[in-house]
C-alpha positions as CSV (number, residue, x, y, z in Angstrom):
1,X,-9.4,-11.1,8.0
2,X,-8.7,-7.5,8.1
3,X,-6.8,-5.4,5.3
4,X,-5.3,-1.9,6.2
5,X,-4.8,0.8,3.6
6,X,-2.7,3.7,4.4
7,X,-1.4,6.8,2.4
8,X,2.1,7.4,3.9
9,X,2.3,10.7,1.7
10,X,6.3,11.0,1.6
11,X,6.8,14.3,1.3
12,X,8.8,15.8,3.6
13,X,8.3,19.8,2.7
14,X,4.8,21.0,1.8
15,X,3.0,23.8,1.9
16,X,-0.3,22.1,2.2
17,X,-2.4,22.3,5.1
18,X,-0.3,18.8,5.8
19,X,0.4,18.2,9.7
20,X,4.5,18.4,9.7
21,X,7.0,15.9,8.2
22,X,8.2,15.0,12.0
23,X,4.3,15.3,13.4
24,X,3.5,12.8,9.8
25,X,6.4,10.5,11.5
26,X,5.2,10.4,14.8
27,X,1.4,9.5,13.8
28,X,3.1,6.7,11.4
29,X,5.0,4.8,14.0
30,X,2.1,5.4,16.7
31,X,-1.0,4.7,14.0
32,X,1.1,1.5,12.5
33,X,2.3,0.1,15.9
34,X,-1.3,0.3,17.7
35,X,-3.3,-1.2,14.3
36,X,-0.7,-3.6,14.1
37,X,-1.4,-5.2,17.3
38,X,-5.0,-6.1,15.9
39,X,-3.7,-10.1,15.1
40,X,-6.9,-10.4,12.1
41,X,-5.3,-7.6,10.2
42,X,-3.3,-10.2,7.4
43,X,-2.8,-7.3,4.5
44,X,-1.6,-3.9,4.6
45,X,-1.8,-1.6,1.3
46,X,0.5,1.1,1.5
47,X,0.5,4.2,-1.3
48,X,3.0,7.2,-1.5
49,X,6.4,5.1,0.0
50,X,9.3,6.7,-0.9
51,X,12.8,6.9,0.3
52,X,11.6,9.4,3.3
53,X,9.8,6.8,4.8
54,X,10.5,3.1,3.5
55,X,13.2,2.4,6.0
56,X,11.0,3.3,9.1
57,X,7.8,1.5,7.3
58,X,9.7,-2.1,6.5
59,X,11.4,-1.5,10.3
60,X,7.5,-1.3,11.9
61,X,6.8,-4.3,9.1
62,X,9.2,-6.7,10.4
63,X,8.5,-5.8,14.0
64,X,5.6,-7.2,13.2
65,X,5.7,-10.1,11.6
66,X,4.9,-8.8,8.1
67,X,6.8,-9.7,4.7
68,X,6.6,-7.0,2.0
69,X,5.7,-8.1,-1.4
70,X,7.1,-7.1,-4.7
71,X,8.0,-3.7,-5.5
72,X,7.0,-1.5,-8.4
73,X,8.9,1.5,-9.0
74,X,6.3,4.6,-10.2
75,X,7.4,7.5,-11.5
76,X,6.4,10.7,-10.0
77,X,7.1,14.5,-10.5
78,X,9.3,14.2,-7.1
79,X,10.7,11.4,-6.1
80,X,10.3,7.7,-7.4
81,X,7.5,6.0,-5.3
82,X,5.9,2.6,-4.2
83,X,2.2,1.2,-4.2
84,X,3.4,-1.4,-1.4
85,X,1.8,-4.7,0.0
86,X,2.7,-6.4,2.9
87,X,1.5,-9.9,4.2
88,X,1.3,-11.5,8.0
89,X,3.7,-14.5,8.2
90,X,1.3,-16.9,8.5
91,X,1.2,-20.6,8.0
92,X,-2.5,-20.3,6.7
93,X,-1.5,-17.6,4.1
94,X,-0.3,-18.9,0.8
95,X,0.2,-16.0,-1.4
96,X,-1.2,-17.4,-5.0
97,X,0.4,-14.1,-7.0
98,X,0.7,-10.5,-7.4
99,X,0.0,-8.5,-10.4
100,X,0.6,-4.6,-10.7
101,X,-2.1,-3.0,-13.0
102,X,-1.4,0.4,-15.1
103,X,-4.2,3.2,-15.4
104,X,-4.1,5.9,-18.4
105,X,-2.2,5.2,-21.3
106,X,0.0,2.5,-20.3
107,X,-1.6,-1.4,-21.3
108,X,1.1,-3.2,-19.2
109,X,2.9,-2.0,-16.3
110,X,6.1,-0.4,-17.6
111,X,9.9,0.0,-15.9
112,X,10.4,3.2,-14.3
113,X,12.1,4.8,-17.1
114,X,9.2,4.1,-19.5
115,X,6.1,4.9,-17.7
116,X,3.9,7.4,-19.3
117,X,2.3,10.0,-16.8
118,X,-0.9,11.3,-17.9
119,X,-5.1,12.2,-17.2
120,X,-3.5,15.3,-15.4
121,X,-1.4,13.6,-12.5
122,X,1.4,13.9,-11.3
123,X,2.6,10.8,-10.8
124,X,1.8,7.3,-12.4
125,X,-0.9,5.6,-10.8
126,X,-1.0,1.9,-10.2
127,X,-3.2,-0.9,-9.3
128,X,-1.2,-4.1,-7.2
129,X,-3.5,-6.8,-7.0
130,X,-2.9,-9.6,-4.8
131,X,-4.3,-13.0,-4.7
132,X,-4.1,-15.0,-1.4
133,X,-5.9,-18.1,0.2
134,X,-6.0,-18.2,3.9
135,X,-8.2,-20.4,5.7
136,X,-9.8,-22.2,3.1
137,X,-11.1,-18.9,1.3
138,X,-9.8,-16.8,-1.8
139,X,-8.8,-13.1,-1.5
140,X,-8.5,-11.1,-4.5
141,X,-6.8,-7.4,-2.6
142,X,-6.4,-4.4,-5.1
143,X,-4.0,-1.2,-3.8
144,X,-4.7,1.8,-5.2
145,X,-3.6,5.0,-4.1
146,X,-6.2,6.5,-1.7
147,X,-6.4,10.0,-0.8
148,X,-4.4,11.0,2.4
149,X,-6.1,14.3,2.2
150,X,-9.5,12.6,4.0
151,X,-10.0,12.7,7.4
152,X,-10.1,9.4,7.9
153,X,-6.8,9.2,5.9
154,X,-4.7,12.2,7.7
155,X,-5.6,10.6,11.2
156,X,-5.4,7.0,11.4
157,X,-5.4,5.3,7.4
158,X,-7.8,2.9,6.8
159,X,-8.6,-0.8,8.2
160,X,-11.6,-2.6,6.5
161,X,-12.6,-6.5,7.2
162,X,-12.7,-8.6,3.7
163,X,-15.9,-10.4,3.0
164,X,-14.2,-14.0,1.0
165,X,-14.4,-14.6,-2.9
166,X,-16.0,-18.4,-3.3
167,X,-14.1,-18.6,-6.2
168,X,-11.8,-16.7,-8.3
169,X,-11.0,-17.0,-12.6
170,X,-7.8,-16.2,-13.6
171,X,-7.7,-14.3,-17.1
C-alpha cells in the first residue's frame, strides 16, 4: 500500500518565490491525475485545502474512486483551512477510526472559533491520524502539514509505501 502526502498551499496571491496560482492549478490536476492512476496508492494526506482549491481536489477525488474523510476546520491568519484525508473505495479497506490531534497549547482538538494559535505560526497546526485495516494488516496514517516549500513538495508532493503495524493499542 502506498500513502501520498501533498501540500496544496491555497493561496492564491503570494509574493513568494511560489510558481503562480494558475501554474499551482495546473501542476495539481496534472500531479493528482498521473499519481492517481498508481492502483497501490490507498491514502492521500492533503495539508493547506481551502476554499481556492477544495472543489477541484474532491472533483480529482471522486474521479478517482476516493472518499474524503472527516473534516477539521483550522484556523489560520487567512482563510479557514483543512488537514484532509482521503481513502480508495475498496472492499479490503475498513476504516477502524480517525482522530485529529492538536500541537501547542491546545490538549484536545478545539472548534474553529476556539483554537488557540501559537509557538509562532500562523495558523493552527494539526495532526489527523487514521486507523485502517486492509488486507489483513493494521495502518496507523498521521497527516501533518509538510512543507510545500521543498523541492520534492513544489514539484510533484510526496508518495511513500507503508511498511504494516502487527498490531496496534488503542489508548
Amino acid at each position: 500500500m502506498k500513502v501520498l502526502s501533498y501540500n496544496i498551499y491555497g493561496v492564491v496571491d503570494t509574493k513568494d518565490h511560489i510558481p503562480k496560482w494558475n501554474v499551482r492549478q495546473d501542476n495539481l490536476k496534472k500531479i493528482l491525475h498521473a499519481c492517481l492512476e498508481d492502483n497501490d496508492i490507498k491514502i492521500c494526506c492533503f495539508q493547506e485545502v481551502n476554499q481556492n482549491n477544495i472543489k477541484q481536489l474532491e472533483k480529482i477525488l471522486t474521479n478517482h474512486n476516493f472518499d474524503i474523510l472527516k473534516k477539521f476546520p483550522m484556523k489560520t491568519q487567512g482563510d479557514e483551512q483543512y488537514n484532509i484525508v482521503a481513502i480508495k473505495k475498496c472492499m479490503k479497506m475498513n476504516l477502524k477510526g480517525i482522530h485529529c490531534l492538536p500541537h501547542g497549547k491546545d490538549q484536545i482538538y478545539q472548534s474553529i472559533n476556539e483554537q488557540t494559535i501559537d509557538y509562532g505560526m500562523s495558523d493552527y497546526r494539526t495532526t489527523i491520524f487514521v486507523h485502517v485495516d486492509y488486507e489483513n494488516r493494521e495502518y496507523l496514517i498521521g497527516n501533518i502539514h509538510t512543507d510545500y516549500i521543498s523541492t520534492d513538495g513544489k514539484i510533484k508532493g510526496v508518495v511513500k509505501r507503508m511498511v504494516f503495524l502487527p498490531t496496534i493499542k488503542w489508548w
